[in-house]
BALOBA-1460 file (C-alpha; in Angstrom, 3 decimals):
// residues 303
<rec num="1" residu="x" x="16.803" y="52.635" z="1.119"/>
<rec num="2" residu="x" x="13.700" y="53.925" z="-0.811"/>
<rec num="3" residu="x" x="10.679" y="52.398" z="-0.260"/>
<rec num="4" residu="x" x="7.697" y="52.875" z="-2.944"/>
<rec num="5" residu="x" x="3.952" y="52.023" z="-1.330"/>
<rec num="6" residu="x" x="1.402" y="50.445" z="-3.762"/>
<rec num="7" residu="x" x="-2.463" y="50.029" z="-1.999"/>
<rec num="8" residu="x" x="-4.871" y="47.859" z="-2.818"/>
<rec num="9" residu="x" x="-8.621" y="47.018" z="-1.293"/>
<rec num="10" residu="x" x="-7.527" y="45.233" z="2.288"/>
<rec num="11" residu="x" x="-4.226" y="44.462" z="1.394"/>
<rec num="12" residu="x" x="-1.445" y="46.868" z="1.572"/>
<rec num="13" residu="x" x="1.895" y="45.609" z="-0.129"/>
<rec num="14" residu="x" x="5.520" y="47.206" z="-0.060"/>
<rec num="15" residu="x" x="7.807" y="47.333" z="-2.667"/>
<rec num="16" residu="x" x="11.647" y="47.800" z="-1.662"/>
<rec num="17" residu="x" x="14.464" y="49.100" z="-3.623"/>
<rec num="18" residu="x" x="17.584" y="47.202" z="-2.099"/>
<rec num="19" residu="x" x="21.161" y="49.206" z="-1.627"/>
<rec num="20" residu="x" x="23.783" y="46.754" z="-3.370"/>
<rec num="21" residu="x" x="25.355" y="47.517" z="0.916"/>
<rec num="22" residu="x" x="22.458" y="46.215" z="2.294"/>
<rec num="23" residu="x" x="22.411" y="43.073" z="0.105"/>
<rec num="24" residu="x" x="25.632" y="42.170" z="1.022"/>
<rec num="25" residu="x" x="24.615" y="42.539" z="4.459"/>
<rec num="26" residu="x" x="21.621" y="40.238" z="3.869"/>
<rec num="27" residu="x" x="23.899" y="37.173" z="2.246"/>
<rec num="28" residu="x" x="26.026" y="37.406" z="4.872"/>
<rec num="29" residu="x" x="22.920" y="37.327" z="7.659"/>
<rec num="30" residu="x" x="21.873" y="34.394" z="5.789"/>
<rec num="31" residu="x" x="25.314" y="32.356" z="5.781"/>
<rec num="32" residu="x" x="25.416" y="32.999" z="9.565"/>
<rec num="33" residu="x" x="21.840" y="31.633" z="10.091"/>
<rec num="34" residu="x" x="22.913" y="28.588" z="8.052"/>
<rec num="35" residu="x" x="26.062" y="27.795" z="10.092"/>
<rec num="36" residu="x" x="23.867" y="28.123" z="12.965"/>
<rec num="37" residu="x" x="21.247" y="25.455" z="11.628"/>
<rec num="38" residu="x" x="24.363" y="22.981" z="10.873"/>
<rec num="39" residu="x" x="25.495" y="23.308" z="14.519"/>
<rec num="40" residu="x" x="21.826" y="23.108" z="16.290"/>
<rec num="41" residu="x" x="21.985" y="19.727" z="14.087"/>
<rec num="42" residu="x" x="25.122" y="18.770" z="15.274"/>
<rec num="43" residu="x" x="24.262" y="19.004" z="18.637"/>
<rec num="44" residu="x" x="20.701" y="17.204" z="18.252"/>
<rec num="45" residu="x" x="22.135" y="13.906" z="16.983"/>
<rec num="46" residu="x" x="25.057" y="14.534" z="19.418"/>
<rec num="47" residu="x" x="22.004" y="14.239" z="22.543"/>
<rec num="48" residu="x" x="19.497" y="11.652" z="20.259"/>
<rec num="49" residu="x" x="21.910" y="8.928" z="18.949"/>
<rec num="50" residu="x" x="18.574" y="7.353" z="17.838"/>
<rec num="51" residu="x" x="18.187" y="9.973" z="15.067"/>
<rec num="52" residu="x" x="22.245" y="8.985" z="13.166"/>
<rec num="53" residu="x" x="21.593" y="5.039" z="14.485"/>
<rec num="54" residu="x" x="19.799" y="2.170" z="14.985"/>
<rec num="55" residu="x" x="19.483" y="-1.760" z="14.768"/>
<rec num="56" residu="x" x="20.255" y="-2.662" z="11.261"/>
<rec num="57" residu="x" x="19.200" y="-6.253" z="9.776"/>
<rec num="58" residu="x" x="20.346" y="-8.327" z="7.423"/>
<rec num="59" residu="x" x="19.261" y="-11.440" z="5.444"/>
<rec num="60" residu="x" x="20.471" y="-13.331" z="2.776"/>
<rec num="61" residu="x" x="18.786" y="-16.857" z="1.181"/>
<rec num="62" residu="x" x="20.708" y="-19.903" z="-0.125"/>
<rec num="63" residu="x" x="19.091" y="-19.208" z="-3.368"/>
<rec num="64" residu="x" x="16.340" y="-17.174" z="-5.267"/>
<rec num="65" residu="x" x="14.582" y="-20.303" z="-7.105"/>
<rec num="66" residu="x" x="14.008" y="-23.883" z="-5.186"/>
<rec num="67" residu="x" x="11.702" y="-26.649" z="-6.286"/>
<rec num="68" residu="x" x="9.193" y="-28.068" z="-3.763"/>
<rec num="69" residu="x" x="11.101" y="-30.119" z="-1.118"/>
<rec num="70" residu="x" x="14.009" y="-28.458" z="-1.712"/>
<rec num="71" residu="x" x="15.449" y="-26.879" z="1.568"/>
<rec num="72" residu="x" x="16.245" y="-23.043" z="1.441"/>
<rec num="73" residu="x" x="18.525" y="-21.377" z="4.297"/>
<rec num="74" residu="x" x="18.337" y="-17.658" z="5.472"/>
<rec num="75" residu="x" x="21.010" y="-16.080" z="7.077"/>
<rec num="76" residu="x" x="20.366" y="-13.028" z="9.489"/>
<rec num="77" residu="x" x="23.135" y="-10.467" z="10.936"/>
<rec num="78" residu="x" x="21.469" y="-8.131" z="13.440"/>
<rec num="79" residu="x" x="24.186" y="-5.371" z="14.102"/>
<rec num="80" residu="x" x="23.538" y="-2.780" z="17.088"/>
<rec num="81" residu="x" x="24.212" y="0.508" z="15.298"/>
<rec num="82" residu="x" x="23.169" y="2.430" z="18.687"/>
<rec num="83" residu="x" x="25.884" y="4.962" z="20.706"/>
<rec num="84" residu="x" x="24.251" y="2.657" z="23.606"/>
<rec num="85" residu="x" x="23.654" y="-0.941" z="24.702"/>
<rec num="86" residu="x" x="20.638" y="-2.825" z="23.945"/>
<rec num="87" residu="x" x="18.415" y="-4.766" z="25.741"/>
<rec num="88" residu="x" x="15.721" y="-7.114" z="25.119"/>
<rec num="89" residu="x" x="16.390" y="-7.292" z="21.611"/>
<rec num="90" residu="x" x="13.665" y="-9.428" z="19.668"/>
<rec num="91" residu="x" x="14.488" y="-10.930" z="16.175"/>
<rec num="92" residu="x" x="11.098" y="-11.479" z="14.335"/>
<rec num="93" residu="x" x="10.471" y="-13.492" z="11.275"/>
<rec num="94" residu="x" x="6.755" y="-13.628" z="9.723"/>
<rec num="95" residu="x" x="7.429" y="-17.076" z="8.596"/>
<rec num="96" residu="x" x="9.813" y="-18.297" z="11.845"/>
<rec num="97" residu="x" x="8.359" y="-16.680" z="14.570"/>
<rec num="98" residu="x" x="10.731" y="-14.634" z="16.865"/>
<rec num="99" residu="x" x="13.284" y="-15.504" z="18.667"/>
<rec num="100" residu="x" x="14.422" y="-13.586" z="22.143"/>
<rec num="101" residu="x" x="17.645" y="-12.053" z="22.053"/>
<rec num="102" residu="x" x="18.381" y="-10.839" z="25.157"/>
<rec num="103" residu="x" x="21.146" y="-7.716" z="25.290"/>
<rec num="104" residu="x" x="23.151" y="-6.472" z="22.589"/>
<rec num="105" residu="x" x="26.594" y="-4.070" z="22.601"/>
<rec num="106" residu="x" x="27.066" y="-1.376" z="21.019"/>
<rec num="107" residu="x" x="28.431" y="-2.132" z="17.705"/>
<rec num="108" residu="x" x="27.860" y="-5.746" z="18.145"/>
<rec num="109" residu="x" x="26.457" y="-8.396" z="16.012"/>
<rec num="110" residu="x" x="23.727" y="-11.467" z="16.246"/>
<rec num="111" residu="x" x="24.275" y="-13.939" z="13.374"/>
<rec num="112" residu="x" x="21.809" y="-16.577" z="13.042"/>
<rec num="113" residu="x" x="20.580" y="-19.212" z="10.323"/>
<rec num="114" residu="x" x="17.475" y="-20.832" z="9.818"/>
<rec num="115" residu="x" x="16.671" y="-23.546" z="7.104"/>
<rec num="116" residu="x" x="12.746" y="-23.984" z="5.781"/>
<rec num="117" residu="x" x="12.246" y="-27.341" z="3.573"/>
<rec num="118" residu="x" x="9.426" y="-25.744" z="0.945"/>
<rec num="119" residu="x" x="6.226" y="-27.369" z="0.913"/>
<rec num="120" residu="x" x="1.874" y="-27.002" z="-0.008"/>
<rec num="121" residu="x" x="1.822" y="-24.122" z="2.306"/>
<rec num="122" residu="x" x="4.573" y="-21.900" z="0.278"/>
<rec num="123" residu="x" x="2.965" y="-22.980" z="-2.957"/>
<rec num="124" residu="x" x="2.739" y="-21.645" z="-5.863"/>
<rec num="125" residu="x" x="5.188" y="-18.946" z="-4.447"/>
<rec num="126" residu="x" x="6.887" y="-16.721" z="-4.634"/>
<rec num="127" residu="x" x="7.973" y="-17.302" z="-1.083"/>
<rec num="128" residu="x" x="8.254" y="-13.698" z="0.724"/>
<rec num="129" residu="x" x="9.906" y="-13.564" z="4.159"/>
<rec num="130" residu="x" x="9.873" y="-10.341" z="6.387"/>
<rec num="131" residu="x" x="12.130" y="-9.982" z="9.055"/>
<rec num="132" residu="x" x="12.982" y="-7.354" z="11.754"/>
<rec num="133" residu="x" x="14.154" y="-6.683" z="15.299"/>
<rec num="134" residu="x" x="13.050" y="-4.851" z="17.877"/>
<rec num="135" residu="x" x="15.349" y="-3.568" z="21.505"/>
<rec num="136" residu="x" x="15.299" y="-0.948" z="24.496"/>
<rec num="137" residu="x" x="17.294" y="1.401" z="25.056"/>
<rec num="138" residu="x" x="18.774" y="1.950" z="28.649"/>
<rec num="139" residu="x" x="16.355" y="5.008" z="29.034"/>
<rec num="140" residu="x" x="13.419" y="2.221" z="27.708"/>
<rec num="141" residu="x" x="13.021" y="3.649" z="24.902"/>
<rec num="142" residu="x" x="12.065" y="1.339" z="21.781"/>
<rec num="143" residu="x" x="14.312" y="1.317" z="18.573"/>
<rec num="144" residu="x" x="12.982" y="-1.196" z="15.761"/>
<rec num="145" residu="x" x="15.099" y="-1.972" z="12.427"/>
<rec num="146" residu="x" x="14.119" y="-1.864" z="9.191"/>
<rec num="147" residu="x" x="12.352" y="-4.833" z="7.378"/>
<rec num="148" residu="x" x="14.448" y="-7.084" z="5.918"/>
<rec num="149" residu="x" x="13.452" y="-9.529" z="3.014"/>
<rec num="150" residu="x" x="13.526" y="-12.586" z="0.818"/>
<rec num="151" residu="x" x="12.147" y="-13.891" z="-1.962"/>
<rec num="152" residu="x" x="12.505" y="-17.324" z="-3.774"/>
<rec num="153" residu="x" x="10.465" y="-18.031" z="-7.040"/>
<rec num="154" residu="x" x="8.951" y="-21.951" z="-6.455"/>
<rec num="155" residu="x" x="7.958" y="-24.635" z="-8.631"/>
<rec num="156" residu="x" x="7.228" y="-28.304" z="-8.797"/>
<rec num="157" residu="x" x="8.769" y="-31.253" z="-10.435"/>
<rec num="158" residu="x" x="7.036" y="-34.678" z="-11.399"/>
<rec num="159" residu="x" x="4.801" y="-36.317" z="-14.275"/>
<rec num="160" residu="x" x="1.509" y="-37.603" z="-15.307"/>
<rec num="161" residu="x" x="2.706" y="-40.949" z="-16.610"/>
<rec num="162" residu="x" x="0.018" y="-42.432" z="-19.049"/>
<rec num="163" residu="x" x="0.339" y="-45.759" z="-20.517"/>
<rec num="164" residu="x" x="-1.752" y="-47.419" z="-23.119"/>
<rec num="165" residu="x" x="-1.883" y="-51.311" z="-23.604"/>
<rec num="166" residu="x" x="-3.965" y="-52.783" z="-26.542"/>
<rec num="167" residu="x" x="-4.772" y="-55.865" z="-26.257"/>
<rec num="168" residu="x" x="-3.304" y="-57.387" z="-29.695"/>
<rec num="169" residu="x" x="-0.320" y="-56.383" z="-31.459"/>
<rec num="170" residu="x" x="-2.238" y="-56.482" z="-34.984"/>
<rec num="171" residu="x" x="-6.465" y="-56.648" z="-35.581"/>
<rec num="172" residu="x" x="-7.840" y="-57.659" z="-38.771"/>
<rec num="173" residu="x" x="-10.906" y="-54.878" z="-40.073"/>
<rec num="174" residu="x" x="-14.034" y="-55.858" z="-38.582"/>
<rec num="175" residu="x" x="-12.948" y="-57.268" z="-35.321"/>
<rec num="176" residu="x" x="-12.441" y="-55.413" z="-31.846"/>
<rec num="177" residu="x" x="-9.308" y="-54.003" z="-30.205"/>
<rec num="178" residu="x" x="-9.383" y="-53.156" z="-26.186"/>
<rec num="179" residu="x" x="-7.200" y="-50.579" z="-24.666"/>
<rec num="180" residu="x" x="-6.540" y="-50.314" z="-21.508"/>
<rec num="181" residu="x" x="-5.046" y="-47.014" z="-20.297"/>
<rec num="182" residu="x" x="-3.687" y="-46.118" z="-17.131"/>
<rec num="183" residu="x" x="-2.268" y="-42.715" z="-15.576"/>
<rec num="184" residu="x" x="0.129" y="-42.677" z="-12.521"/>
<rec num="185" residu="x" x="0.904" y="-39.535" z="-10.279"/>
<rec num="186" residu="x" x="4.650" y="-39.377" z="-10.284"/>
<rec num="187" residu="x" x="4.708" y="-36.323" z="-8.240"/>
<rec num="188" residu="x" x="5.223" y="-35.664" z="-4.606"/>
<rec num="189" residu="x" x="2.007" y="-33.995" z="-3.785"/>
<rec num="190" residu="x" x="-1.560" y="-35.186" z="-4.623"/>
<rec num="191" residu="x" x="-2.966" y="-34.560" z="-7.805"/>
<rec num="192" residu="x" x="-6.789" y="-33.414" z="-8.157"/>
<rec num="193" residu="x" x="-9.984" y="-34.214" z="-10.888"/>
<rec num="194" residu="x" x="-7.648" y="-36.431" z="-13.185"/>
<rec num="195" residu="x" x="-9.366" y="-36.296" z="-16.874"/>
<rec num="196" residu="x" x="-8.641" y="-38.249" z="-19.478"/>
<rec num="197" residu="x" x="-9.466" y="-38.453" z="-23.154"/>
<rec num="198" residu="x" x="-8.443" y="-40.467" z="-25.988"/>
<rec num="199" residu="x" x="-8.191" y="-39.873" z="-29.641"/>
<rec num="200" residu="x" x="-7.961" y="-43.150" z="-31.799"/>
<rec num="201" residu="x" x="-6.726" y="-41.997" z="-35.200"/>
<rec num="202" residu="x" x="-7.491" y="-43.887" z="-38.591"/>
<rec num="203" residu="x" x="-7.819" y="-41.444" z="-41.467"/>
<rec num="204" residu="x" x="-9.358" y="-38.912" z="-38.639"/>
<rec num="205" residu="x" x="-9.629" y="-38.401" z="-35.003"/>
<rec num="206" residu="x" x="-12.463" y="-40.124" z="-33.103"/>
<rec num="207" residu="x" x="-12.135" y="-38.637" z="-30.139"/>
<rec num="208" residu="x" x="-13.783" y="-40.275" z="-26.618"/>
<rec num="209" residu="x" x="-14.177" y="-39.299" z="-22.962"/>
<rec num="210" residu="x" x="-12.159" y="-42.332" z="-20.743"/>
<rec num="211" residu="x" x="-13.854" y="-43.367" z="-17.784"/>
<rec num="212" residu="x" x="-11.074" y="-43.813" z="-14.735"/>
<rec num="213" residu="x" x="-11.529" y="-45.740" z="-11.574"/>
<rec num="214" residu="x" x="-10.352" y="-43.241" z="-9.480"/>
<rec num="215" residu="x" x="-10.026" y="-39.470" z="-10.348"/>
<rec num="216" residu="x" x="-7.611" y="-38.286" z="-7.126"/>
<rec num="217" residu="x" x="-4.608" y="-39.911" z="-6.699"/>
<rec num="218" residu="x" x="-1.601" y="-38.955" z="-4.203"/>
<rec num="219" residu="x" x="2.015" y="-39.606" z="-4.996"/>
<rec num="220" residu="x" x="2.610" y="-42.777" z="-7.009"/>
<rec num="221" residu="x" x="-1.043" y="-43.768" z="-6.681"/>
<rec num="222" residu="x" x="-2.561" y="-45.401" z="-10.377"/>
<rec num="223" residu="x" x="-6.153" y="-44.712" z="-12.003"/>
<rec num="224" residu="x" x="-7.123" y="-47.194" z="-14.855"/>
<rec num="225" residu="x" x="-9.775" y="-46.840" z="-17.333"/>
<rec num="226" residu="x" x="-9.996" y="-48.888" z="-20.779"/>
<rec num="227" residu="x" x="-12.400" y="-48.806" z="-23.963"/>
<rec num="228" residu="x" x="-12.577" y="-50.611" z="-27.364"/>
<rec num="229" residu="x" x="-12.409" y="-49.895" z="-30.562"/>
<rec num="230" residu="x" x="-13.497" y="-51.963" z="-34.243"/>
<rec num="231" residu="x" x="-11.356" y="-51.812" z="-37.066"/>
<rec num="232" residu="x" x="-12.976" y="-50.414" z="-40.413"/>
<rec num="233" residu="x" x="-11.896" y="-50.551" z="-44.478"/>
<rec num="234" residu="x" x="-10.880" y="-47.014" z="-43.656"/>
<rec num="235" residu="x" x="-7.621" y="-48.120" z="-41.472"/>
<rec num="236" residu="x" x="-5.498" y="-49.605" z="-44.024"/>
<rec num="237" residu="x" x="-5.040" y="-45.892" z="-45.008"/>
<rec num="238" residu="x" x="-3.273" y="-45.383" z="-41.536"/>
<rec num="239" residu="x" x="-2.895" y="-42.234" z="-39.758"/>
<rec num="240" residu="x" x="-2.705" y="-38.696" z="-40.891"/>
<rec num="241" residu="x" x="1.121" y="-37.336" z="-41.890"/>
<rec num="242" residu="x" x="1.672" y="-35.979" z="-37.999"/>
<rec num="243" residu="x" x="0.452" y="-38.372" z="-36.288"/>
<rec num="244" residu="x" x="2.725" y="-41.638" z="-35.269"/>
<rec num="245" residu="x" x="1.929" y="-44.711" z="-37.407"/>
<rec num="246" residu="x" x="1.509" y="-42.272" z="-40.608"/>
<rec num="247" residu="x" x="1.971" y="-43.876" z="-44.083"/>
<rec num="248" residu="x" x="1.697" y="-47.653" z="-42.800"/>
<rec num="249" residu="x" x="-1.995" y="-49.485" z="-42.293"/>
<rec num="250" residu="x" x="-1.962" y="-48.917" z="-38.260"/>
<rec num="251" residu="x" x="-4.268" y="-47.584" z="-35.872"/>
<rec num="252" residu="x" x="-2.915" y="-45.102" z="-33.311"/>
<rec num="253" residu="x" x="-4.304" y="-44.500" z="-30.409"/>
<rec num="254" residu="x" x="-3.176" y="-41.295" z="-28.028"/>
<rec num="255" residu="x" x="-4.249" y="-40.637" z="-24.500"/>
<rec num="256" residu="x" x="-4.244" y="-37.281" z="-23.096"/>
<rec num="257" residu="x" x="-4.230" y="-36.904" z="-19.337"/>
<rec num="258" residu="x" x="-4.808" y="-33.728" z="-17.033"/>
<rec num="259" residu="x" x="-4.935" y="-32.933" z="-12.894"/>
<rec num="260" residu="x" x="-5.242" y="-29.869" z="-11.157"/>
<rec num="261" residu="x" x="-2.289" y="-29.300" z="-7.892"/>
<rec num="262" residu="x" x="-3.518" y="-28.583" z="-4.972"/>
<rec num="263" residu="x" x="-3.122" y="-24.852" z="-5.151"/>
<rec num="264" residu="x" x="-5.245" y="-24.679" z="-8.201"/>
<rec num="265" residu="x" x="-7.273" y="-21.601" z="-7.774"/>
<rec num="266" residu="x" x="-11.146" y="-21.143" z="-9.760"/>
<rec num="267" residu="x" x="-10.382" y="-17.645" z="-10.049"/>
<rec num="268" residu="x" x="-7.443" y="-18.130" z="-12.157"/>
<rec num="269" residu="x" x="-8.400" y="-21.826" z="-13.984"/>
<rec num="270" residu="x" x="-5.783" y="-22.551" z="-16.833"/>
<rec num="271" residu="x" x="-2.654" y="-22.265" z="-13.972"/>
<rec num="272" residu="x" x="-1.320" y="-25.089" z="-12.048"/>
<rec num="273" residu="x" x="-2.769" y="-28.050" z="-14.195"/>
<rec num="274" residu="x" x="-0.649" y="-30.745" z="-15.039"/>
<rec num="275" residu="x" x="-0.671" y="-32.885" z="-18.060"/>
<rec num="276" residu="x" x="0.966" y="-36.097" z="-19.325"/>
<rec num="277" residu="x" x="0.207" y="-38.158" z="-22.649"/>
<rec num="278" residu="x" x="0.915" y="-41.655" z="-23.709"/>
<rec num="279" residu="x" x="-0.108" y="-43.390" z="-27.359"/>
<rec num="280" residu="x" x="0.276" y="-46.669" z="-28.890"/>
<rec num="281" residu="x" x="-0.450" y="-48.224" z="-32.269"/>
<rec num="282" residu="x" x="-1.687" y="-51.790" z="-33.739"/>
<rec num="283" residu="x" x="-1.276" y="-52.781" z="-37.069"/>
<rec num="284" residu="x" x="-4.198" y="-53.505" z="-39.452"/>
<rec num="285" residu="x" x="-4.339" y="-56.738" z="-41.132"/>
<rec num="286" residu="x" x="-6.567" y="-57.172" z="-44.564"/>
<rec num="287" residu="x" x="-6.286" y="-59.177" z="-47.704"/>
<rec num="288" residu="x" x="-6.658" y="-57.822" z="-50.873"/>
<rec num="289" residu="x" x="-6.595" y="-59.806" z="-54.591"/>
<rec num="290" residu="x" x="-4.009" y="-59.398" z="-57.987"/>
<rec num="291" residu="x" x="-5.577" y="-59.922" z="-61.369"/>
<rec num="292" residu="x" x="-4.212" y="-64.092" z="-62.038"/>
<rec num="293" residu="x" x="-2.888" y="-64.218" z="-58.551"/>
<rec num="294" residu="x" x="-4.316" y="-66.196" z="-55.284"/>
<rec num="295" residu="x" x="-5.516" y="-63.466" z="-52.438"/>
<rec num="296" residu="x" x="-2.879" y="-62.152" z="-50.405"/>
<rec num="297" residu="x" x="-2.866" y="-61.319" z="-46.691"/>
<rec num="298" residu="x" x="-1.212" y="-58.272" z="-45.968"/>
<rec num="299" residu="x" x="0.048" y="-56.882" z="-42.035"/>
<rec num="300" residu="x" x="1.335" y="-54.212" z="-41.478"/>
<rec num="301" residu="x" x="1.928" y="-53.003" z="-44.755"/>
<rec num="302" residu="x" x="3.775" y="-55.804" z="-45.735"/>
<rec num="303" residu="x" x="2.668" y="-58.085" z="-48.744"/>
């Protein structure tokens, strides 16, 4: 081997020229030291089972979407992966609680199923359930699993129902038409600040605040609010082309109706509102005369 010597200012480095004998040598030193390293890791897990095992945990859900009320079921299999027994295995949910096990075999399994009906507390979701398990070895020792989890995407089924009553069929121009409007919770939790407003529609949109008699109202509970209107000249024209009643002398009156759920959050203020709309419409009556002709009454369009 030559060896060429290079100094520099505190720091003295070597430079080797390696035989192509040597080199050989070297690979082979290093394959040994390998082998070696294999075995010493053999022989570790081979004394610390813990290292190659350990409690594994399952769980599986019914189903990854489920409307509120609906009932969701989780299904755990805790399997004892250990060389050696268990004991005082713990099964842990974040959402169940935990549940004591006792011992577990080697190799062995715990199957269990628990069933949560959703309700306000899970809402708006997604529901997220941890799970996880905890046991001794016989030397006391502690082995825990892994976390397992679940999660199930919620929502909420019902209606704002709103209904709007005038209080004639037909109303000549001039004289005074009452609505009364109600709005009924048809969903299975309460609903919050219940608005209201209401658009009558002749040629254009007048468009009013209603005043309600309640403005909370829990499952299948009714608010009522009503306000009047006076027909003008302008109403024989009816409604614009979108609107229902369009092309006809009617008035149409539409009633929109929002309520916040009880997980309605300031921080994030257009989510979990719900909003249900109801409209009705009352013909116009007028008369009108024909050059050489008595008057005519007309309704509803119809001379």
């Amino acid at each position: 081997m030559m060896s060429l010597s290079l100094g520099l200012i505190g720091l003295r480095t070597i430079c080797q020229i390696m035989h192509p004998k040597n080199l050989i040598i070297m690979k082979s030193n290093t394959m040994k030291l390998l082998f070696l390293v294999a075995i010493i890791h053999i022989l570790f897990i081979s004394a610390n089972p813990a290292a190659a095992a350990g409690l594994n945990l399952t769980k599986n859900g019914s189903t990854d979407f489920a409307y509120f009320g609906d009932d969701v079921t989780y299904d755990y299999v805790l399997t004892n992966e250990e060389v050696v027994n268990l004991h005082d295995v713990v099964f842990y949910d974040d959402h169940f609680g935990s549940i004591a096990i006792g011992d577990l075999d080697s190799g062995k399994n715990w199957t269990y199923s628990l069933t949560h009906t959703i309700d306000a507390s899970d809402m708006p979701g997604p529901l997220k359930n941890n799970a996880w398990a905890t046991g001794k070895r016989p030397d006391e020792s502690v082995v825990t699993s892994p976390i397992a989890t679940w999660y199930v995407s919620l929502t909420i089924a019902g209606s704002l129902f709103v209904d709007v009553r005038p209080s004639a069929a037909f109303r000549p121009i001039g004289s005074t038409v009452t609505y009364t409007v109600s709005v009924t919770n048809n969903y299975p939790v309460s609903i919050y600040n219940i608005s209201l407003i209401n658009r009558i529609y002749h040629p254009s949109a007048i468009v009013r605040w209603v005043g309600l008699n309640r403005l909370n109202l829990i499952p299948g509970q009714k608010a009522t609010g009503t306000l009047s209107y006076t027909v003008v000249q302008e109403d024989i024209l009816g409604p614009p082309h979108d609107i229902a009643g369009s092309g006809s002398p009617k008035i149409t009156d539409m009633d929109d109706a929002t309520g916040r759920l009880p997980w309605w959050n300031s921080t994030n203020p257009n989510a979990h509102i719900v909003a249900g709309g109801g409209y009705n419409t009352i013909d116009v009556t007028y008369t009108y005369s024909t050059s050489g002709k008595q008057d005519r009454k007309c309704h509803a369009g119809h001379d």
